[in-house]
Each structure stands twice: as C-alpha cells, then as structure tokens.
N, C-alpha and C positions, 0 to 999 in steps of 0.2 A: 223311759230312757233318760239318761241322766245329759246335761244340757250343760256347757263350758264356754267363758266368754274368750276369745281367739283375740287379742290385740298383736295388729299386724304395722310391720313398723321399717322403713322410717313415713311411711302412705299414712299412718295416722289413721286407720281404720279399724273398727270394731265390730265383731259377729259371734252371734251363738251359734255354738256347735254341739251336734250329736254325740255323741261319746261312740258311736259306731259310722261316723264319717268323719274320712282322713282330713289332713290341713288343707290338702289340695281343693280337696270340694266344695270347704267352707269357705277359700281362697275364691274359686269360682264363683261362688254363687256370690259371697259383698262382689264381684267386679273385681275383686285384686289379680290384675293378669300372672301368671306365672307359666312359663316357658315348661311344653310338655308334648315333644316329639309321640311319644311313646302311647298316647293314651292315658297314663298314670299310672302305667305298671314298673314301675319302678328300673325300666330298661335303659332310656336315655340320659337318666343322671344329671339331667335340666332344670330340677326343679329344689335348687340345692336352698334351705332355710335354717336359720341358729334359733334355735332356745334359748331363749335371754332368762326367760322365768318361766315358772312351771312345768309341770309332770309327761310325760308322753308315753309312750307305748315303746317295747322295745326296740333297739336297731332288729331291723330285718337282714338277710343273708343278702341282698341286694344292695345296704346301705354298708353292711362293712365291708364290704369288695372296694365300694365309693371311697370309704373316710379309714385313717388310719383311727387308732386305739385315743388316739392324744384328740381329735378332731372330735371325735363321738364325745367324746368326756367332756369337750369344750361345748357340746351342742348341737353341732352339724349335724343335719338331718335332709332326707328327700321325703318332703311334702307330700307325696302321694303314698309314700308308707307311712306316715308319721300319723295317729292319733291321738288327740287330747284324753290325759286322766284327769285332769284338772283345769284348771285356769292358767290360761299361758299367755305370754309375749312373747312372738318373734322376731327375728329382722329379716329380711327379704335383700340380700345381695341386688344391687344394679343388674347382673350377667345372668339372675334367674327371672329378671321381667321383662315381658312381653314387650311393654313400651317403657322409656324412661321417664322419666319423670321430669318437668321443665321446671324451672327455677326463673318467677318472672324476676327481672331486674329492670325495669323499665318502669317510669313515673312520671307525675308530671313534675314540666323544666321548669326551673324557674332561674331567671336570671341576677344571679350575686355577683357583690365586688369582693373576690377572695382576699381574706387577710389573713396569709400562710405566717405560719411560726417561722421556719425558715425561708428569707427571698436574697433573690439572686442579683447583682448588680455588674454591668459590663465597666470596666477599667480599662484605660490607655495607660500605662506606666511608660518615662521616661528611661533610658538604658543607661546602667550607671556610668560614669564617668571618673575622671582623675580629679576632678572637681565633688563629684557625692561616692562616695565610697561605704556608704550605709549598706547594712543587710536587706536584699531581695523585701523580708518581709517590712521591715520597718517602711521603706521608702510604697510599699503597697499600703499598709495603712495610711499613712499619709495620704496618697492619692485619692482612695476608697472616701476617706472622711470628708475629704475637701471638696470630692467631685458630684457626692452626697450627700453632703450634711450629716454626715456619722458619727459616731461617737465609740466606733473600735479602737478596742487598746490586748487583743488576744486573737493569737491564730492555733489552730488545732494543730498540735505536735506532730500528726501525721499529714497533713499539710505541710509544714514546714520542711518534711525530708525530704520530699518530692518537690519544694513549688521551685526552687533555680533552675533546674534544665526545665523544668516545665514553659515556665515564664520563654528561656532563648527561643524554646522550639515554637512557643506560638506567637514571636515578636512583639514578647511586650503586651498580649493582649489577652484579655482573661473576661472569664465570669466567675465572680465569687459569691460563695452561699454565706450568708449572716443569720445567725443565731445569736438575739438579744445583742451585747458587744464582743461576739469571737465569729471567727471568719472561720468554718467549718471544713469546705470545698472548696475548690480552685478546678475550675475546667473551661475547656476552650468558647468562645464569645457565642457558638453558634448552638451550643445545646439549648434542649428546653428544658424550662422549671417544670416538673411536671410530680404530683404528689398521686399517692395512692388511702383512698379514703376504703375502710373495712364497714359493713353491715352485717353483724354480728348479732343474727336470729336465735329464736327458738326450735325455728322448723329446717330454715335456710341461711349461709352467707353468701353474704354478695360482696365484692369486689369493683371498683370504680378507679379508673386511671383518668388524671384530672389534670389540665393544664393551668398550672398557676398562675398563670401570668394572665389567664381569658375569664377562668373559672368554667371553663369548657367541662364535658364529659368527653373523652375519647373513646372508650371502651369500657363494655361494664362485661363480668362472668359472675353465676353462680353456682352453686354446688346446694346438695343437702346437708343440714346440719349432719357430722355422725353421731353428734352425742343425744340427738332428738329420742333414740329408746330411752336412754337413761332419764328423761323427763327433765 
C-alpha cells in the first residue's frame, strides 16, 4: 500500500498516510483535532479542509451537497471523505478545530526608556490679542520651541485646517505630536502617547499597544500567521 506524506497547516505538522485511509484518520492519529459530530461519515459537514497542494480522491455526493462547483475547484474538502493520491498540504480552518490554537505573546519584561519617532509635548498658548494678531499656528510654534527647546518650523497641512476651533474649544491648551521638525497632531492635553509595536512572524503575529511615554505594555493579541502554508 502505497504511503503519502499529509502536511497539515497552519499546526505545522506532518504524517504518513495510507492511500486507503481518509485525511480525517491520519488527522487523528498526528493528534491534529478536527471537529467530527458524525463519526466521519461525511454527515455533519464539521470537518471542512482546503487542498493547498496535491492530489485527492474525488468530491464525494456528500461533499458536493457541502461546496459549490467554484469551492471544490478552489479545494474545499470534508476530511473524512477526502483521500490522499499523492503528497498533499492542507489548511485546517479555525471553525474545523477541536481546540484553537494559542498564540503566546508574553516574554520576558524588560524595562526601557522609549525613544519614539514621534513624541508628544503639552503647550499653554497665549490667546491672541489686538496686540499679536499672528496665525493660530505661527504663534504655537513659537510657544512649542520656546517652552521645549524646539527647533519646529512645519505643521501638517491637515493640522492646520482643523487646529483654530480646536485650540478655542480646548482653551488654549493642547498636545502636540512632533516628527523630527513638523508638528503632525494636535489633541487635547489629556490623551496618551501611546504607539503600537507589530511582531511579524513566520508562524504567528503579535500585536503590542505601548505607552510612550512609560515604555509600558498595555495589551498585547495574537493571531496565526495566514501566510504560514505558503512557507
């Protein structure tokens, strides 16, 4: 009996298989859970898997009830009808496993002084007067430099449509974001700097929301990489 190596994905695991036993079993037997009300008889439609590469057995009467014409052709298959002719890779859906799959995002902490590309600086502006009749923005640069040690001489265009009524409505009082010398954002004195750092895996990303201003971690999520079949 001829023997087919099964790479099941995005779990990362690998099994030989029989040429007379389905996905399902060989799924079984590596440990890869897959979702299977039914027994395996192709009745609950739980154990739905894509052919990314290689050969299988044909759709069964049970699988094209499951998948339209365009779905089959894309690879969609139920596992427990599905045999290998050849060497395959599949992907295993989230909704066809047993359990999900955890994505650690937790390390050890170590404590830094963050030095963000863009930081934030809180300003007191003067309101103008019959005496300073300069633009909103000129008279914040000013401020910003003086009150900082700055050295801005640009504010972002789309800053500037927005920062007058902005400025009345928060009395004068602002946080501005700086990038190198242009003042990018304008928002009120009480938000936080807070940046979001990407961990862009082979297997998994992860995601980290970071307080700039502490070098805190607030929350971190992961996910599975989806491009992990494509290697």
């Amino acid at each position: 009996m001829k023997t087919y190596q099964i790479d099941f994905e995005p779990v990362g695991r690998q099994e030989q298989c029989p040429s007379g036993k389905s996905v399902f079993d060989c799924a079984r037997q590596l440990g890869v859970g897959l979702i299977s009300i039914c027994g395996g008889r192709g009745k609950c439609h739980s154990c739905k898997v894509q052919v990314l590469k290689g050969t299988v057995s044909e759709p069964t009467s049970n699988e094209r009830e499951v998948f339209s014409s365009q779905e089959l052709k894309g690879g969609w298959r139920l596992a427990c009808q599905t045999y290998p002719t050849s060497d395959c890779k599949l992907d295993i859906p989230s909704e066809s496993m047993t359990t999900t799959q955890r994505t650690q995002v937790e390390g050890l902490v170590i404590a830094v002084h963050p030095e963000p590309v863009v930081r934030s600086y809180h300003i007191q502006l003067p309101p103008p007067s019959l005496s300073d009749l300069r633009a909103d923005g000129n008279r914040m640069l000013e401020v910003l430099n003086q009150q900082h040690q700055l050295h801005c001489d640009k504010i972002d265009i789309d800053v500037l449509r927005h920062l007058s009524p902005r400025l009345r409505s928060w009395g004068w009082q602002c946080q501005a974001s700086v990038r190198n010398d242009e003042v990018i954002a304008v928002n009120p004195r009480s938000n936080r700097n807070l940046g979001l750092a990407i961990d862009l895996g082979t297997t998994k990303i992860a995601g980290y929301l970071v307080d700039l201003s502490k070098g805190q971690t607030l929350t971190a999520k992961g996910i599975m990489n989806p491009q992990l079949s494509y290697g």
